[in-house]
C-alpha beads as a LAMMPS data file, in Angstrom:
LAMMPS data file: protein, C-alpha beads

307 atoms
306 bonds

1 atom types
1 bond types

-500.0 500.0 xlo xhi
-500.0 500.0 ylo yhi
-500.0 500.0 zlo zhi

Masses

1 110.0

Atoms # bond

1 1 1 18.312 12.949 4.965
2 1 1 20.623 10.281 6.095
3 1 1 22.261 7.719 3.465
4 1 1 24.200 4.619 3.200
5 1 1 26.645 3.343 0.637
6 1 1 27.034 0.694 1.825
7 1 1 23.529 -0.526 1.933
8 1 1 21.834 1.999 -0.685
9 1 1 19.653 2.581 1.805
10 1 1 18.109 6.586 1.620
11 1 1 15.863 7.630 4.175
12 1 1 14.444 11.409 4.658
13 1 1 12.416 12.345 7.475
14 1 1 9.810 15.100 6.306
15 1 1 8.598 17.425 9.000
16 1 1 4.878 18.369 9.483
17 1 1 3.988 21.346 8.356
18 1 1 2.088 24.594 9.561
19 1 1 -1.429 24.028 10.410
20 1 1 -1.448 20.170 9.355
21 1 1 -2.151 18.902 12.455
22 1 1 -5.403 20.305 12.851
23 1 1 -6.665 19.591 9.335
24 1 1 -5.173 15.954 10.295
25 1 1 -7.601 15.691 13.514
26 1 1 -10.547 17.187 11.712
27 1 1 -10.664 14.732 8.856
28 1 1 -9.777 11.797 11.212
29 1 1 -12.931 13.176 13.219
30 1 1 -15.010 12.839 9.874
31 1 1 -13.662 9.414 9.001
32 1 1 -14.666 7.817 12.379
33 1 1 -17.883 9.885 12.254
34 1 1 -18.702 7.859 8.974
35 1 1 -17.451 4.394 10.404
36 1 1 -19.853 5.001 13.144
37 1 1 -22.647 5.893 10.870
38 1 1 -22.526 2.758 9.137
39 1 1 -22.749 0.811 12.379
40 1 1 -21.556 -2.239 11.911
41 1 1 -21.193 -2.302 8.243
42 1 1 -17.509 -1.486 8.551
43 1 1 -16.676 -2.579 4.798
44 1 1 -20.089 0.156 4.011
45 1 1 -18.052 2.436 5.857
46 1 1 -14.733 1.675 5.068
47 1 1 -15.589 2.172 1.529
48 1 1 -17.039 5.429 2.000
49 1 1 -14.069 6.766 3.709
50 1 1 -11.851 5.273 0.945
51 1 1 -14.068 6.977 -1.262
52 1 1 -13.018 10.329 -0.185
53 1 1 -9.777 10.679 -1.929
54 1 1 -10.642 13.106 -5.008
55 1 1 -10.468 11.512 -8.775
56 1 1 -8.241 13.322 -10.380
57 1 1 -9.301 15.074 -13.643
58 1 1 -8.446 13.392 -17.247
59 1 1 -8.908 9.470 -15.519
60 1 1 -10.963 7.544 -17.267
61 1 1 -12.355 4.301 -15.451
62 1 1 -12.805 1.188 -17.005
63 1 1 -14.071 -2.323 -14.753
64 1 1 -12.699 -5.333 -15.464
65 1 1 -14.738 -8.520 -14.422
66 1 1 -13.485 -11.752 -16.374
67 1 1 -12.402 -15.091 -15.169
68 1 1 -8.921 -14.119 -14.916
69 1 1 -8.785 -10.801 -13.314
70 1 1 -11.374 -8.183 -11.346
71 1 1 -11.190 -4.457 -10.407
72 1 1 -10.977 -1.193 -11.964
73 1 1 -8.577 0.314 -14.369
74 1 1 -7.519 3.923 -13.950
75 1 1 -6.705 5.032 -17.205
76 1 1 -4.991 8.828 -17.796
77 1 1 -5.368 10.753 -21.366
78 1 1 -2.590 9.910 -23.371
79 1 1 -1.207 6.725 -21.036
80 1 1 1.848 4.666 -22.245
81 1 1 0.792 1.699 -24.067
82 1 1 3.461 -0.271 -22.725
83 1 1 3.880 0.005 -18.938
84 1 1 1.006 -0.060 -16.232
85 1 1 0.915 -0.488 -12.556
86 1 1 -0.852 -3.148 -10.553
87 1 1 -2.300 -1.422 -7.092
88 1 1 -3.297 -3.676 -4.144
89 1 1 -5.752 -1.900 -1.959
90 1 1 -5.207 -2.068 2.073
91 1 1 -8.015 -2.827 4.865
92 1 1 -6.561 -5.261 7.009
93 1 1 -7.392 -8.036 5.044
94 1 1 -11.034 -7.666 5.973
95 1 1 -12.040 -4.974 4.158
96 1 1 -11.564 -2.240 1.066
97 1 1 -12.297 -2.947 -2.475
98 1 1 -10.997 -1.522 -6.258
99 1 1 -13.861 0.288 -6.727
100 1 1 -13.693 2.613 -3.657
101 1 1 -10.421 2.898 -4.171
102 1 1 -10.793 4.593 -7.930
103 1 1 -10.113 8.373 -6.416
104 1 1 -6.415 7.090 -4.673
105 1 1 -5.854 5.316 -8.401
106 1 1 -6.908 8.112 -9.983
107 1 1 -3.958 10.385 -8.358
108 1 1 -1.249 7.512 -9.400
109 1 1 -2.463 7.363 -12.831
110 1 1 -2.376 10.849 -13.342
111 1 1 0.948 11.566 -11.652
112 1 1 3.206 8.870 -13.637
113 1 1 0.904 8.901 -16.850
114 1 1 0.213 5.139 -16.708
115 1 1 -2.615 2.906 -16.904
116 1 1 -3.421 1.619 -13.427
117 1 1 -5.209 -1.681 -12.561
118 1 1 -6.830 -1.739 -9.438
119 1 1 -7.392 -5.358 -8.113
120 1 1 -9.823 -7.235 -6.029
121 1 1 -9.236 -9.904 -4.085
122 1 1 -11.376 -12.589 -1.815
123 1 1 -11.857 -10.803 2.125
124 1 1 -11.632 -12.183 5.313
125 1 1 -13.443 -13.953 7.252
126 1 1 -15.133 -15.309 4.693
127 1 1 -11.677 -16.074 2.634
128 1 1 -8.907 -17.106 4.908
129 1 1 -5.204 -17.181 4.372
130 1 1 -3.716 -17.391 1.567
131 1 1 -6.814 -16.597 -0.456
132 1 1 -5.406 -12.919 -0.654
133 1 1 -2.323 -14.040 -1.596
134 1 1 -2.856 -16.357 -4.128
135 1 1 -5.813 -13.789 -5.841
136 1 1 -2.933 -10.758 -5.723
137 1 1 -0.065 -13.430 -7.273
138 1 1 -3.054 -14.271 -9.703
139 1 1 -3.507 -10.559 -10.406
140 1 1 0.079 -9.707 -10.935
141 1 1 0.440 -12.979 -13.665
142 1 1 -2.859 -11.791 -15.509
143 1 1 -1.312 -8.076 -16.024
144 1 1 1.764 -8.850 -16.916
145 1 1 0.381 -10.701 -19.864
146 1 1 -1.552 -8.119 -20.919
147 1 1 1.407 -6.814 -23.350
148 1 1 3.231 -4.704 -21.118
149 1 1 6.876 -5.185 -20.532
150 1 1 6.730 -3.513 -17.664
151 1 1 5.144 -3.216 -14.527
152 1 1 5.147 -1.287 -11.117
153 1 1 3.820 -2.727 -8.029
154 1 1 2.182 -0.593 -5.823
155 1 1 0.369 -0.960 -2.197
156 1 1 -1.707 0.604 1.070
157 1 1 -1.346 -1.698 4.556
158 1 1 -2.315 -5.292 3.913
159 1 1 -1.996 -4.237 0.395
160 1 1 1.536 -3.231 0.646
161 1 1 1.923 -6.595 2.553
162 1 1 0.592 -8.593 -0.364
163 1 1 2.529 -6.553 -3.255
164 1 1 5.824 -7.049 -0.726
165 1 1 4.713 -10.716 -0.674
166 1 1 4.389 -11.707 -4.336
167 1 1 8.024 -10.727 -4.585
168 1 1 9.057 -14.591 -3.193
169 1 1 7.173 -15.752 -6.436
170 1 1 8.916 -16.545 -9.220
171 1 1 9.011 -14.417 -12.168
172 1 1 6.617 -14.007 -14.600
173 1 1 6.311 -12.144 -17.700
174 1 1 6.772 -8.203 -17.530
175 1 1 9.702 -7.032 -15.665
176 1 1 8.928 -5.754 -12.319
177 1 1 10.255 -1.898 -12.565
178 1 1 9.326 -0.361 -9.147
179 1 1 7.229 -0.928 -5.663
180 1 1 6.376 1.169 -3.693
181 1 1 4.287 1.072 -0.538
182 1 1 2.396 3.557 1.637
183 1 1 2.541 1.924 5.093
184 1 1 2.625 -1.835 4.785
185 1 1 1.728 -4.496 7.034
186 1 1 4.781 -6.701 6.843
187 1 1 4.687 -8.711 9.976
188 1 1 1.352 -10.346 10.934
189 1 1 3.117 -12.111 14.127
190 1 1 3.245 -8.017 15.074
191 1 1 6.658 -8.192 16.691
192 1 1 7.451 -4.628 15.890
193 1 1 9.202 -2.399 18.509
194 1 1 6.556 0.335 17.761
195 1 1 3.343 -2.239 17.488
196 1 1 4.919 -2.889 21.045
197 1 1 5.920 0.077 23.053
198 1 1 2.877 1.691 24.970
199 1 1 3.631 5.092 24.228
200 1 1 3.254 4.756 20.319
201 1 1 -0.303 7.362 19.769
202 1 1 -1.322 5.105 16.676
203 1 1 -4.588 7.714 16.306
204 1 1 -6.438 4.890 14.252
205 1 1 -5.308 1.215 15.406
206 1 1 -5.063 -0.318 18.293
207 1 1 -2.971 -3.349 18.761
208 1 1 -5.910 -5.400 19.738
209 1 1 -7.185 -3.684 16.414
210 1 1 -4.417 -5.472 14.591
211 1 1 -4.406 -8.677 16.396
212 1 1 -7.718 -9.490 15.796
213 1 1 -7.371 -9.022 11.855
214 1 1 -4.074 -10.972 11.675
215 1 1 -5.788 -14.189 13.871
216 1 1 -8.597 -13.955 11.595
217 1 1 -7.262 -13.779 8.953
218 1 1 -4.744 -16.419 9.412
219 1 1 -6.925 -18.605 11.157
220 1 1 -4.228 -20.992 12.520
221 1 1 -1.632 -20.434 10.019
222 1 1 1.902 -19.580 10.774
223 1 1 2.581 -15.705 11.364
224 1 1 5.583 -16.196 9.508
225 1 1 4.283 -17.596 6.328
226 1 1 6.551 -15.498 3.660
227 1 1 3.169 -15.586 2.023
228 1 1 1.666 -13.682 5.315
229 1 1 4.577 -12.047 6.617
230 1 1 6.796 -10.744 4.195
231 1 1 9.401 -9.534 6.836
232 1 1 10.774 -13.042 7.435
233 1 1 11.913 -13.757 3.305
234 1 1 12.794 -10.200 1.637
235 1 1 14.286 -11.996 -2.351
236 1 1 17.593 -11.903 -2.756
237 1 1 16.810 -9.407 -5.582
238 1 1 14.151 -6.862 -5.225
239 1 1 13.247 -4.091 -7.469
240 1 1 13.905 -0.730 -6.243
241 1 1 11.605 -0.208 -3.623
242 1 1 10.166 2.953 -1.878
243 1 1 8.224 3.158 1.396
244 1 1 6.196 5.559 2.792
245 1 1 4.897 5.869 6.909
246 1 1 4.122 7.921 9.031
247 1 1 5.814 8.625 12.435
248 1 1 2.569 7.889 14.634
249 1 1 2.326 4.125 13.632
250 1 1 1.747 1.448 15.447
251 1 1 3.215 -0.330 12.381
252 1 1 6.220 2.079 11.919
253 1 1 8.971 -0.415 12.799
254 1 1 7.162 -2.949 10.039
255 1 1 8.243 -0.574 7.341
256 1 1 11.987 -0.152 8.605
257 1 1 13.088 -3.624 9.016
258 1 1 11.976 -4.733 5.851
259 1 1 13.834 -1.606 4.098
260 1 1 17.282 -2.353 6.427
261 1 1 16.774 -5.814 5.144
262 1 1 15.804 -5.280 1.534
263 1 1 18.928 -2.609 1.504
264 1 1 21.160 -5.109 3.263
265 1 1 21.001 -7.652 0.321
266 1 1 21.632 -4.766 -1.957
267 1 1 18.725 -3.294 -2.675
268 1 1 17.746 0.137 -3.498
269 1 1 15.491 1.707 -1.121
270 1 1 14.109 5.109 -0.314
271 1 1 12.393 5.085 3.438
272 1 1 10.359 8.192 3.921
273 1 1 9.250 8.880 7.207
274 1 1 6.272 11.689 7.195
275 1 1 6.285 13.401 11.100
276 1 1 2.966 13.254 12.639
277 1 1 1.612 11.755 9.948
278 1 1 -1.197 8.605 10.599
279 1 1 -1.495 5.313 8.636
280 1 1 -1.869 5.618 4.802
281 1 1 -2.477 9.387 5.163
282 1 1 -1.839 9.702 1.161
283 1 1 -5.720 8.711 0.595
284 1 1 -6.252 12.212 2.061
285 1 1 -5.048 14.139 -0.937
286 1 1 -7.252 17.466 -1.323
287 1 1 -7.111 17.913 2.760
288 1 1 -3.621 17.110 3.789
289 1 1 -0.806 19.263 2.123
290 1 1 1.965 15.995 2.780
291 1 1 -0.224 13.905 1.029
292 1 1 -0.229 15.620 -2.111
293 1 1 4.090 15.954 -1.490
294 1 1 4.027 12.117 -0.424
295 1 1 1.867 11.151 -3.503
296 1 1 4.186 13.268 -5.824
297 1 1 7.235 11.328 -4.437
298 1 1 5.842 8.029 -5.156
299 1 1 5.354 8.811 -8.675
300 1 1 8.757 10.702 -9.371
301 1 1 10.073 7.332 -7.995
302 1 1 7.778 4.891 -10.148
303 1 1 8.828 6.971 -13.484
304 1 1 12.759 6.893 -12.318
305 1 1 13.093 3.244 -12.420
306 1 1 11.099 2.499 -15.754
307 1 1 14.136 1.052 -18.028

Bonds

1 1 1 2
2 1 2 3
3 1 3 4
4 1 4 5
5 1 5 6
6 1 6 7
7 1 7 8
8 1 8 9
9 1 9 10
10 1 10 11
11 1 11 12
12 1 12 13
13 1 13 14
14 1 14 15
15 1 15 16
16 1 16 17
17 1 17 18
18 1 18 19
19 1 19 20
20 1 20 21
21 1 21 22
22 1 22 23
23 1 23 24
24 1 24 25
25 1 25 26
26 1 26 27
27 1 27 28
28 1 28 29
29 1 29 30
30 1 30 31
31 1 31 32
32 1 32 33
33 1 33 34
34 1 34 35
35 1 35 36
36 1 36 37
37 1 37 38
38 1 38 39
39 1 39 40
40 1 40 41
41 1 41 42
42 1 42 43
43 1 43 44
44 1 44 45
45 1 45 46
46 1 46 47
47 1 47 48
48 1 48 49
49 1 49 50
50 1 50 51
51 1 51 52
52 1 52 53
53 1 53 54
54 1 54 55
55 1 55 56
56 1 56 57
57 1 57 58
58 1 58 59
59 1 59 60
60 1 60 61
61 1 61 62
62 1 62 63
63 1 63 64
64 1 64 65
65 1 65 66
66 1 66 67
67 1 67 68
68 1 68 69
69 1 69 70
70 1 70 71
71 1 71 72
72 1 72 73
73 1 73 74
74 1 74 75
75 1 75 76
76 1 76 77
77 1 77 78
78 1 78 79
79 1 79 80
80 1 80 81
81 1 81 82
82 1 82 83
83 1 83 84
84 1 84 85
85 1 85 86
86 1 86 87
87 1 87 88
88 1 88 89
89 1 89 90
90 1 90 91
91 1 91 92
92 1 92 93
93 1 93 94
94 1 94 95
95 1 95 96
96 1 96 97
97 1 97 98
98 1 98 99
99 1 99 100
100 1 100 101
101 1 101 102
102 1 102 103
103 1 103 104
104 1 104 105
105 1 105 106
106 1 106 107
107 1 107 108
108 1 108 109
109 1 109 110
110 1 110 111
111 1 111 112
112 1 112 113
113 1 113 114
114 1 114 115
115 1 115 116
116 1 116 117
117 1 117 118
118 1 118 119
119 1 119 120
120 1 120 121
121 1 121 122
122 1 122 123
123 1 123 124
124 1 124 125
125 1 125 126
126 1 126 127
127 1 127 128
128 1 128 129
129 1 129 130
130 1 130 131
131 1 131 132
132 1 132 133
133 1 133 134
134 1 134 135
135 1 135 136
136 1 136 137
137 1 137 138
138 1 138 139
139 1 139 140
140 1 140 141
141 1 141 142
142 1 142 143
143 1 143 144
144 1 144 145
145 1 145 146
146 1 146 147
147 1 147 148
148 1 148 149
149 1 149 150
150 1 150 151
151 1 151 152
152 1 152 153
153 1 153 154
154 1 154 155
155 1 155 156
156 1 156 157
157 1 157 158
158 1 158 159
159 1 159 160
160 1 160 161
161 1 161 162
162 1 162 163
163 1 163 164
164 1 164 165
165 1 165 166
166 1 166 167
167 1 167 168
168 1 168 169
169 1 169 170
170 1 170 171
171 1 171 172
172 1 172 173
173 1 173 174
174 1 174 175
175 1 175 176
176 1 176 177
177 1 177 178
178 1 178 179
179 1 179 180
180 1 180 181
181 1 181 182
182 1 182 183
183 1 183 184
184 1 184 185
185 1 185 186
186 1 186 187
187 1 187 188
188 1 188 189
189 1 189 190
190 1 190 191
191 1 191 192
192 1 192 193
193 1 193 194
194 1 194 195
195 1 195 196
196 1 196 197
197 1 197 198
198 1 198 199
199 1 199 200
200 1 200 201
201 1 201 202
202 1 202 203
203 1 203 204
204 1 204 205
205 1 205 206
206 1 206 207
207 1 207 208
208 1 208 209
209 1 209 210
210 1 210 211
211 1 211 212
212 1 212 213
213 1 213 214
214 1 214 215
215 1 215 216
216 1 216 217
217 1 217 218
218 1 218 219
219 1 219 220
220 1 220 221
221 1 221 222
222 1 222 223
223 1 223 224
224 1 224 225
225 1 225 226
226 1 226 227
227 1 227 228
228 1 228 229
229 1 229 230
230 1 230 231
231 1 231 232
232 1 232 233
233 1 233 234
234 1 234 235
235 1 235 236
236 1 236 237
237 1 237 238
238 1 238 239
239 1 239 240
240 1 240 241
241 1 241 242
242 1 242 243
243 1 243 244
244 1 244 245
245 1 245 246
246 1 246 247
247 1 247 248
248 1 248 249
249 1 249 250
250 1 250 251
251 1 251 252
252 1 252 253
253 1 253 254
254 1 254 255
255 1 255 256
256 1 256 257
257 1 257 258
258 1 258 259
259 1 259 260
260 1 260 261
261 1 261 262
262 1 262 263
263 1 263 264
264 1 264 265
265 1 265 266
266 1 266 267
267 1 267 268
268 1 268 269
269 1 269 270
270 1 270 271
271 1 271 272
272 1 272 273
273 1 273 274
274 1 274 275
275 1 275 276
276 1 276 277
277 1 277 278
278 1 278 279
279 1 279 280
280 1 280 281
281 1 281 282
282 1 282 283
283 1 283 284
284 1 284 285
285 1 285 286
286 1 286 287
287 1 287 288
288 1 288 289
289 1 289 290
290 1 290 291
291 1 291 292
292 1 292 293
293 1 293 294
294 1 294 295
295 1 295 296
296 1 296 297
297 1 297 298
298 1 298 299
299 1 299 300
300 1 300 301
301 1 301 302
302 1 302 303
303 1 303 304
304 1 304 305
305 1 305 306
306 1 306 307
């Protein structure tokens, strides 16, 4: 573990343990055995692999479809009636959805104790830039007037992105405790030192992979957009933030500039870098030993900043 002072910075490198690696190959084996099943249905198939994560027991699930909001509430026995968490699900932009997503809510709700609203949002390429954007800032106003005076942010890859993102708004309504992100896609114009260097083993993306979401997605727009690209505008003030990647990223380097950055304007930030571990690997809770440690170490973070 290696600390800083001066910038509150805390990052811990956790090694891989004993026998991981194979349990790691054989579920990534499954996962791209189901994307190929469902051809080119890759939302079908993205959602079934999402679906894998286990629900955890005592989560109720609740949908919400109004006007103002839509997703899926994860709802523990005996939740706080006064703090909840907003989760943005990942998938490039492209794909993903709340309902899919219900096992990987499931596991947050039940580990801090809180209500969690899962939130959809308008995909790509259907919905261009900033449609994501503007549905998760939309999403983030509606909770917080909901009658909680509190609220974590949490996030998965473009998800993370998005939560990182809303930060630049101004506030609104419940106090923003925590956020914390598993792997997020901070810079679309993919100027990362790891997106870049040709020996990164990214076992799931390739950076034509990535490219092709971010142009899409943007279609035209600036890279850079703080609404896009988080990297380039971290607030002067940001909650405390924890973030979560593994070591075999392509987007690696996305998740430690923006904590230097977010530490460097005073910030307090706990970097966790999981050894050998692929992109959003938390999801695979009930195979992967870190996962479960990871997943425990977002919520012991989430309940240490509640005021």
């Amino acid at each position: 573990m290696n600390s800083s002072s001066a910038t509150k910075l805390v990052l811990t490198k956790h090694p891989l343990r004993d026998g991981e690696r194979e349990r790691q190959i054989a579920l990534l084996k499954r996962n791209a055995t189901v994307m190929n099943e469902y051809g080119g249905n890759r939302r079908g198939g993205y959602a079934a692999v999402a679906a894998y994560t286990p629900q955890a027991n005592g989560v109720a699930f609740s949908e919400e479809l109004t006007e103002q909001a839509s997703g899926w509430w994860s709802i523990p026995e005996q939740a706080s009636r006064d703090r909840a968490i907003l989760f943005i699900h990942g998938g490039g932009y492209h794909l993903g959805d709340a309902s899919s997503y219900r096992g990987f809510t499931s596991q947050l709700a039940a580990r801090t104790k809180c209500a969690v609203f899962s939130a959809d949002y308008p995909l790509s390429p259907e919905n261009r830039f900033p449609a994501a954007f503007d549905a998760a800032v939309k999403a983030r106003k509606w909770l917080s007037s909901q009658a909680f005076s509190q609220i974590a942010l949490v996030g998965d890859s473009a998800g993370g992105g998005l939560a990182l993102a809303t930060l630049n708004e101004p506030p609104s309504g419940s106090t923003v405790s925590s956020i914390v992100v598993f792997s997020p896609w901070t810079d679309l114009a993919l100027t990362g030192a790891s997106f870049n260097d040709p020996e990164t083993k990214d076992p799931i993306f390739t950076p034509s992979m990535l490219a092709t979401l971010a142009t899409s997605y943007l279609s035209g727009a600036d890279p850079r957009d703080r609404r896009a690209s988080p990297l380039y505008v971290v607030p002067a003030r940001i909650p405390p933030l924890a973030i979560q990647v593994g070591s075999d990223e392509l987007l690696l380097d996305d998740s430690l500039r923006y904590a230097h950055l977010a530490a460097e304007k005073g910030g307090i930030v706990a970097l966790d870098i999981f050894l050998g571990m692929h992109h959003v690997f938390q999801r695979d809770i009930g195979s992967i030993e870190t996962a479960e440690r990871a997943l425990n170490l977002a919520a012991q973070f989430i309940d240490r900043h509640w005021s």
